[in-house]
C-alpha positions in Angstrom: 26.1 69.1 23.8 29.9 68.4 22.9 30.1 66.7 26.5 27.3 64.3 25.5 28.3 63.4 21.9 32.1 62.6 23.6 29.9 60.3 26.1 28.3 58.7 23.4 31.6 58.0 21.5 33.1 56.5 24.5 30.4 54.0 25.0 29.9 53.3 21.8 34.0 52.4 21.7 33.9 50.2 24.6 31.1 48.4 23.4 33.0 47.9 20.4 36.1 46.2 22.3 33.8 44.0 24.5 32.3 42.5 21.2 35.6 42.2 19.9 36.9 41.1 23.5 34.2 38.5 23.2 35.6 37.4 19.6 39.0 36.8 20.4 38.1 35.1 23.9 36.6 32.3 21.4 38.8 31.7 18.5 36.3 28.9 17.4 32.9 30.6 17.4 31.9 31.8 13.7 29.3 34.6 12.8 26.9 31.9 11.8 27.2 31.1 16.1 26.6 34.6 16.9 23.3 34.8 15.3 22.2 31.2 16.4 23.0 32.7 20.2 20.7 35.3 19.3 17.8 33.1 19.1 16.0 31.4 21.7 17.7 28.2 23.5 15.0 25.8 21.9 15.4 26.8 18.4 16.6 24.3 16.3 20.1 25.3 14.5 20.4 26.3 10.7 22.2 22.9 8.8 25.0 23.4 7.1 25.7 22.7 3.5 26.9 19.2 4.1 24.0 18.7 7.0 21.4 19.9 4.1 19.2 16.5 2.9 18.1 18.4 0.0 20.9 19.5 -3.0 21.8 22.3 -3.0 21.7 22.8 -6.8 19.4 22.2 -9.7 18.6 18.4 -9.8 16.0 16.4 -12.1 14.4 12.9 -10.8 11.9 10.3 -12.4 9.2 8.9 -10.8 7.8 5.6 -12.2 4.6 3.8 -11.3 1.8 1.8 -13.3 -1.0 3.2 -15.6 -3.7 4.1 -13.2 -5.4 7.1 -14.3 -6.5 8.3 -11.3 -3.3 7.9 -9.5 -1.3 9.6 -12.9 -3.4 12.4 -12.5 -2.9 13.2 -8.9 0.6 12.3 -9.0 0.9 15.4 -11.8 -0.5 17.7 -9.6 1.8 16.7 -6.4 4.8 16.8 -8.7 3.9 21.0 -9.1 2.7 21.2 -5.6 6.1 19.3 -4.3 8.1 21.6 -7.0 6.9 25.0 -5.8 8.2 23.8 -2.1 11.2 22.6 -4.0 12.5 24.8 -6.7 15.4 23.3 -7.5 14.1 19.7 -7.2 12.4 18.5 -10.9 10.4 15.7 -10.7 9.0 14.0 -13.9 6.4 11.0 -14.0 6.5 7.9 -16.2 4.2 5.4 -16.7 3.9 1.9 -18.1 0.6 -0.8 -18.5 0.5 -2.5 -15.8 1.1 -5.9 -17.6 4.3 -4.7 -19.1 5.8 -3.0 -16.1 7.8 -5.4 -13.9 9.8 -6.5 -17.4 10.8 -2.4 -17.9 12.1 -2.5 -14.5 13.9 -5.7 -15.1 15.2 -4.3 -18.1 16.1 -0.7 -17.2 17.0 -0.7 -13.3 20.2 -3.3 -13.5 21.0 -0.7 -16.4 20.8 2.1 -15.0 18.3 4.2 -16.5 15.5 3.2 -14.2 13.9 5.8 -11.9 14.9 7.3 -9.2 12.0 6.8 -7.0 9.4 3.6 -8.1 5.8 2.8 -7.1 5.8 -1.1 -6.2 3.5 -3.5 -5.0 4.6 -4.3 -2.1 4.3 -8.6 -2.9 7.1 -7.9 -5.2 9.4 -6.7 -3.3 11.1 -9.7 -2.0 12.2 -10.2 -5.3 12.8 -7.2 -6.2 15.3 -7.0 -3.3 16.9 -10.4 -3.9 17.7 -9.1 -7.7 19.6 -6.2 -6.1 17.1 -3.5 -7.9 16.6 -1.9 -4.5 18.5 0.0 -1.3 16.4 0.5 1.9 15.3 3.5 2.6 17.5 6.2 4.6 17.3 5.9 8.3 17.6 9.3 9.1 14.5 10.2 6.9 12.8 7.3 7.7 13.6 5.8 10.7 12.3 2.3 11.8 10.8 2.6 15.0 8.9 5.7 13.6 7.4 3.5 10.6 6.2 1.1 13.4 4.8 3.6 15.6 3.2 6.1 12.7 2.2 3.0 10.1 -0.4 0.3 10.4 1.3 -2.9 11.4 0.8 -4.3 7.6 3.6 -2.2 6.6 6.3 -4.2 8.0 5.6 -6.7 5.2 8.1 -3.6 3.3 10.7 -4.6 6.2 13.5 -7.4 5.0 16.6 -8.1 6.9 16.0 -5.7 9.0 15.5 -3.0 7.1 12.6 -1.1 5.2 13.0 -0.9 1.3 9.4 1.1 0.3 6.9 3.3 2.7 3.6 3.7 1.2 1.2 6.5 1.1 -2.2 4.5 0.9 -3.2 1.0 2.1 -6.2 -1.4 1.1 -8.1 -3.3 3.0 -11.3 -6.0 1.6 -14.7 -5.1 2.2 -18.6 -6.4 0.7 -19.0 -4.2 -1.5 -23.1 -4.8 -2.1 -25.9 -3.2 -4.3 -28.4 -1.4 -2.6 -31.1 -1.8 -5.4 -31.0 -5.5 -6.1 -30.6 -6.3 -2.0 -33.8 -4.4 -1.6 -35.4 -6.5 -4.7 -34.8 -9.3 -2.9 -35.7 -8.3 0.1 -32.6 -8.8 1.8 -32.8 -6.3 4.8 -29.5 -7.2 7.4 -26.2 -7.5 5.7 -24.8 -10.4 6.1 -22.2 -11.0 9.1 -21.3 -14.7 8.8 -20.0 -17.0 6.0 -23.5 -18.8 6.8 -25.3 -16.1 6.1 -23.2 -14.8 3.0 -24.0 -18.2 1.2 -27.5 -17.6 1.8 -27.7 -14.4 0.7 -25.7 -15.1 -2.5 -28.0 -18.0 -3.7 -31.3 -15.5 -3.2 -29.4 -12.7 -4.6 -28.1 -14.7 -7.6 -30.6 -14.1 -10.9 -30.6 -16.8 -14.0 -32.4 -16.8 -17.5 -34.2 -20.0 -19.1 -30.9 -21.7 -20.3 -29.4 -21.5 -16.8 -26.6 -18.4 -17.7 -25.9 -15.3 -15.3 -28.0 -12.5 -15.1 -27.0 -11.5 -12.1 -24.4 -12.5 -10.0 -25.3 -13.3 -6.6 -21.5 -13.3 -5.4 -19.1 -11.7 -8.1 -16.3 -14.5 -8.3 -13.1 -14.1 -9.8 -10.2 -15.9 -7.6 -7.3 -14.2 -10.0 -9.0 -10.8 -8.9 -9.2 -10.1 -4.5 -10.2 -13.6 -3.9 -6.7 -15.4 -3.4 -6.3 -12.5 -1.1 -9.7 -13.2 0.7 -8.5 -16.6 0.6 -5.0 -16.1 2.4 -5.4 -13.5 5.0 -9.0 -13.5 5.0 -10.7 -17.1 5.2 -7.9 -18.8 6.2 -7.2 -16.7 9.2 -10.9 -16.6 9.9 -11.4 -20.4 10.3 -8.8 -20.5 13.0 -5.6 -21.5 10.5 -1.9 -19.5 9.5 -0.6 -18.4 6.3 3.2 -18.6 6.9 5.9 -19.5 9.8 7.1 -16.9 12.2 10.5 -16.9 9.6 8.3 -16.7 6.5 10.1 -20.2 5.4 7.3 -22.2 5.4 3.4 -22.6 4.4 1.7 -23.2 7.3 -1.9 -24.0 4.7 -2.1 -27.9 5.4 -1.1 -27.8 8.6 -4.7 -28.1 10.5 -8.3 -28.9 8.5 -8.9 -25.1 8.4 -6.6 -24.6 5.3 -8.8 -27.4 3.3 -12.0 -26.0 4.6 -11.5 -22.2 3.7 -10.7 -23.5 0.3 -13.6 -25.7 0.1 -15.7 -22.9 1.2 -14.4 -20.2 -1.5 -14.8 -23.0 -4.6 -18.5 -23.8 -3.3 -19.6 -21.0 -3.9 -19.0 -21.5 -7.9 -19.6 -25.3 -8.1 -21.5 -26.1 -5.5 -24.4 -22.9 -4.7 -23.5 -21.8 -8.4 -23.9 -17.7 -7.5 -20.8 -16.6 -9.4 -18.3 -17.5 -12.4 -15.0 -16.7 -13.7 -15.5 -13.9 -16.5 -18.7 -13.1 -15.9 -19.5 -9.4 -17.6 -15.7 -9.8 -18.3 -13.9 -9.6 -14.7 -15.7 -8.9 -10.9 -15.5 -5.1 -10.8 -17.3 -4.6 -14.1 -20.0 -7.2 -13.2 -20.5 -5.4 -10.3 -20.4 -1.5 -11.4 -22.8 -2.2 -14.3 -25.0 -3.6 -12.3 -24.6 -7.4 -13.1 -23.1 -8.5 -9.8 -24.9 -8.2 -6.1 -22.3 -8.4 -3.4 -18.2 -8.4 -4.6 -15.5 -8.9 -2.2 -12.9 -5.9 -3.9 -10.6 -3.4 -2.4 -11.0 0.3 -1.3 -9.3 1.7 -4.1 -12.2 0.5 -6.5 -14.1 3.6 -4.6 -12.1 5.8 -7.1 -13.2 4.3 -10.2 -17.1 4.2 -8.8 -17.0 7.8 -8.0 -15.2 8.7 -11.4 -17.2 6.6 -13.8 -20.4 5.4 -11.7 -21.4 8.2 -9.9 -25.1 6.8 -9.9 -24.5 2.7 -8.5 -26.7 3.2 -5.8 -23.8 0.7 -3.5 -22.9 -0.2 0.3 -19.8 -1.2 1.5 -19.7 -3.4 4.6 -16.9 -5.6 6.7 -16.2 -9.0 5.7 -18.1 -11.6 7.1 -16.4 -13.6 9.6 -16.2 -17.1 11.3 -14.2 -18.0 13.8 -12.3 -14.8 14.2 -11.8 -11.3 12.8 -9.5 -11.1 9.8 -9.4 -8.7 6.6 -6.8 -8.9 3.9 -4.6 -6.0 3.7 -2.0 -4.6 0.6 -0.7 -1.6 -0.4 1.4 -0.2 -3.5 4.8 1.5 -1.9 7.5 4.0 -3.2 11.2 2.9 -3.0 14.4 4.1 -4.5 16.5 2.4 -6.5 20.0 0.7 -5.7 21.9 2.7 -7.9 20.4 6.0 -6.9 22.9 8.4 -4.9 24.0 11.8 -3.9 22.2 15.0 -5.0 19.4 12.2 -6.5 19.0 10.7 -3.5 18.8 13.8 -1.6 15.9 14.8 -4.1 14.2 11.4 -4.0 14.1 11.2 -0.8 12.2 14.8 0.0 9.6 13.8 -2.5 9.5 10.7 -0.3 8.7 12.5 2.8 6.3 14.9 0.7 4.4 11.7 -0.5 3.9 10.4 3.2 3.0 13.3 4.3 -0.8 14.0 6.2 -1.7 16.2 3.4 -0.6 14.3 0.9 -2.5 10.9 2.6 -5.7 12.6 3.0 -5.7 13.9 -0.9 -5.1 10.2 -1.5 -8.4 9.5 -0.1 -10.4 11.9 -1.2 -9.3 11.2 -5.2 -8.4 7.4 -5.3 -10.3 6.4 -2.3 -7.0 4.1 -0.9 -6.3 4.3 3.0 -4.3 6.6 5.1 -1.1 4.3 5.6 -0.6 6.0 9.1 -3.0 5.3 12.1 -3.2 9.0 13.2 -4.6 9.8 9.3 -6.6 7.0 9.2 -8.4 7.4 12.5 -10.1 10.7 11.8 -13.5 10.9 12.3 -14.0 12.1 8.9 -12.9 8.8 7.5 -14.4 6.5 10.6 -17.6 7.6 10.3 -17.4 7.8 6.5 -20.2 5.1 4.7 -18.0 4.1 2.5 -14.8 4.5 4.2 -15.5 3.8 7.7 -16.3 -0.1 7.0 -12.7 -0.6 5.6 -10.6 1.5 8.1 -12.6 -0.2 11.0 -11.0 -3.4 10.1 -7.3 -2.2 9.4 -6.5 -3.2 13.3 -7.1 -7.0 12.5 -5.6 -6.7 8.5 -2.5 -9.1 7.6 -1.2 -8.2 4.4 1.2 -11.7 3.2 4.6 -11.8 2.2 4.9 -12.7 -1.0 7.9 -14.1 -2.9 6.5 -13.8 -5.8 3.2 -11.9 -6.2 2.1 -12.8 -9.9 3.7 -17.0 -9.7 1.5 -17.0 -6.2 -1.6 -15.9 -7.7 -1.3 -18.1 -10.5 -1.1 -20.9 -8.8 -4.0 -20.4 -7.0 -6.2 -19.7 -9.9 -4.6 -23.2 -11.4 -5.8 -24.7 -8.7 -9.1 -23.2 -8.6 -9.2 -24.4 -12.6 -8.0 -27.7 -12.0 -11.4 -28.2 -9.9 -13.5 -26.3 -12.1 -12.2 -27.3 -15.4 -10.5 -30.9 -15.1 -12.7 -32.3 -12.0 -9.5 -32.8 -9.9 -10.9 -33.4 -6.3 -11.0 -30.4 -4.1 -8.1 -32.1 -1.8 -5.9 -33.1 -4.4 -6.1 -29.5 -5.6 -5.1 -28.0 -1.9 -2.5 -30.4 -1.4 -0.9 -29.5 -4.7 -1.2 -26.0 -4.5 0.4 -26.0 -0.9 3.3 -28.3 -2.4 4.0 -25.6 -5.1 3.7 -22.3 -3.2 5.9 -24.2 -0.7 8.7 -24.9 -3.5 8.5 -21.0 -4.8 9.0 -20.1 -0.5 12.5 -22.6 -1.0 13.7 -21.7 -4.2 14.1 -18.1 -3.0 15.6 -18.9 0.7 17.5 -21.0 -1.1 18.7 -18.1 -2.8 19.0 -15.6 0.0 21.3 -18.2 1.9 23.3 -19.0 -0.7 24.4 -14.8 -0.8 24.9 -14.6 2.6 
């Protein structure tokens, strides 16, 4: 027995010096290095402090975005989802009306006590970026030639100069949105597929009392709402004409008769076949969820609001009707960060970044707001494609444009000026075009104008 216990010393003491043999042989190797050697070659290492993307510490972020209940809602669950992954990140939410929110970010941002991570729509963010209110987003979390391989191609609308400023979570496309009850009253049995066909079904559909005023709608129309979108990168697109040079300088509209006659095409249908109106039942969506409207051109996200508050509209939704070619107007609201945002801040912005983009995150998106996976391997499930409701929207994101704007709100205003000035004052349907092209065209210089002069 004493003869094996001194044997057993012995080994144990040289394998003592070879481990410290080893040691002094490498004056550089740390502990840390002997337990990453321990692991197999094709584990990735443990970061350091300084590697770490996340503080290290306690740190508290804002996250802004517009007052959408839905979207408030979910966001409040994410936030304690994303904080029990991340206990030392604090997230709070705050919200402003919609009408009232680009002037808080104008006010507070340049001041510093904006957010630290802010839901935009994307057509602002040229502006938003020219102002200096923005940074782009970090390359190492979000590198570009992932975005562009992961994201539909509508999302490089986010990209200036180069670089990305917002990543969204969601997208939209346009779809028909049609009732089901009042297509069957009117014995309307194929959807319709063509412009052609969408005027004729919009004149049958369209239902009027003695003194000539709306019952129902045959074709909800409300240009300030999705229809200067249908217009742009819908219509446009679809009778063979482009929305903007290759440089995004200039208005390409009036450059071939198809800009004129996608114009005339979306007025007829309010002063020539008379199947819609401005205000009807108050805006388009209403109109159409109570009942009022048969067919409305909206967005996916207004599947949300249907499912919430009118669970029993017995509705469709079907592609766009086309003419020449395929095209479906695009958008999406997007999450950026703040120029002034920076060190432990950032780090915590940008993990609730990556949280928001992520699958899970995308596909509770869907389910409760009824918006688009922003990435095609999301969107492409078969849970979604075959969806009714869903399907007819993520079928068309592979031929969706989504525009730059310069200037979301001026843009849409002119357009519904110059949808007035025909309406309203009579002005000839050309005058109106050619005017409207002349002042979207001046907005498109003022700002290059602009970005030159800072270069």
């Amino acid at each position: 027995m004493q003869n094996q216990k001194g044997i057993k010393s012995i080994t144990t003491l040289l394998a003592i010096i070879l481990v410290l043999a080893g040691c002094s042989s490498n004056s550089s190797s740390s502990s840390d290095d002997k337990k990453e050697s321990a692991k197999p070659s094709n584990a990735a290492a443990e970061p350091t402090a300084s590697e770490k993307k996340e503080p290290e510490k306690e740190v508290s972020i804002e996250y802004w975005q517009y007052e959408f209940p839905a979207k408030v809602e979910l966001i409040d669950e994410l936030i304690t989802e994303f904080q029990t992954l991340h206990p030392n990140i604090k997230v709070k939410q705050t919200n402003f009306p919609y009408d009232q929110y680009n002037q808080k970010v104008a006010t507070l941002v340049p001041a510093g006590k904006g957010p630290d991570i802010i839901n935009l729509y994307y057509g602002w963010l040229p502006k938003y970026v020219a102002a200096g209110y923005l940074q782009p987003l970090p390359e190492d979390s979000f590198p570009t030639a992932e975005i562009e391989k992961d994201y539909y191609p509508l999302v490089e609308a986010a990209k200036i100069d180069g670089s990305y400023y917002a990543i969204p979570t969601a997208v939209r496309t346009l779809a028909l949105f049609y009732n089901k009850d009042l297509l069957a009253k009117a014995q309307i049995k194929e959807l319709p597929t063509t412009w052609e066909q969408l005027v004729a079904d919009s004149i049958k559909l369209t239902e009027k009392d003695a003194k000539g005023q709306f019952v129902v709608e045959g074709l909800a129309w409300e240009p300030g709402a999705q229809l200067h979108h249908w217009y742009r990168d819908g219509l446009l697109p679809q009778a063979g004409g482009q929305d903007l040079s290759e440089d995004r300088r200039k208005i390409l509209w009036g450059d071939t008769p198809a800009g004129l006659e996608a114009f005339q095409y979306l007025l007829d249908f309010a002063i020539k076949h008379k199947v819609g109106i401005n205000g009807f039942y108050e805006n388009d969506s209403n109109a159409f969820m109570n009942g009022y409207a048969a067919l409305n051109i909206d967005g996916s996200f207004r599947l949300g609001s249907i499912k919430k508050d009118f669970a029993n509209l017995n509705f469709g939704v079907a592609p766009l009707p086309s003419y020449k070619a395929q095209s479906t107007p695009s958008s999406f609201w997007a999450n950026a960060i703040p120029k002034n945002v920076e060190g432990d801040k950032l780090k915590a912005a940008t993990e609730f970044l990556k949280f928001l983009t992520s699958k899970e995150v995308q596909e509770k998106w869907v389910d409760r707001i009824g918006e688009l996976p922003a990435q095609k391997a999301v969107a492409s499930q078969d849970k979604y494609v075959k969806d009714e409701k869903l399907g007819p929207f993520i079928t068309q994101l592979d031929h969706s444009r989504a525009h730059f704007f310069i200037d979301e709100t001026q843009e849409k205003t002119l357009f519904v000026d110059a949808t007035n000035e025909v309406l309203v004052n009579h002005v000839p349907v050309e005058k109106a075009f050619n005017d409207l092209v002349a002042k979207v065209q001046k907005l498109y210089d003022d700002y290059w104008a602009e970005v030159d002069k800072k270069k």
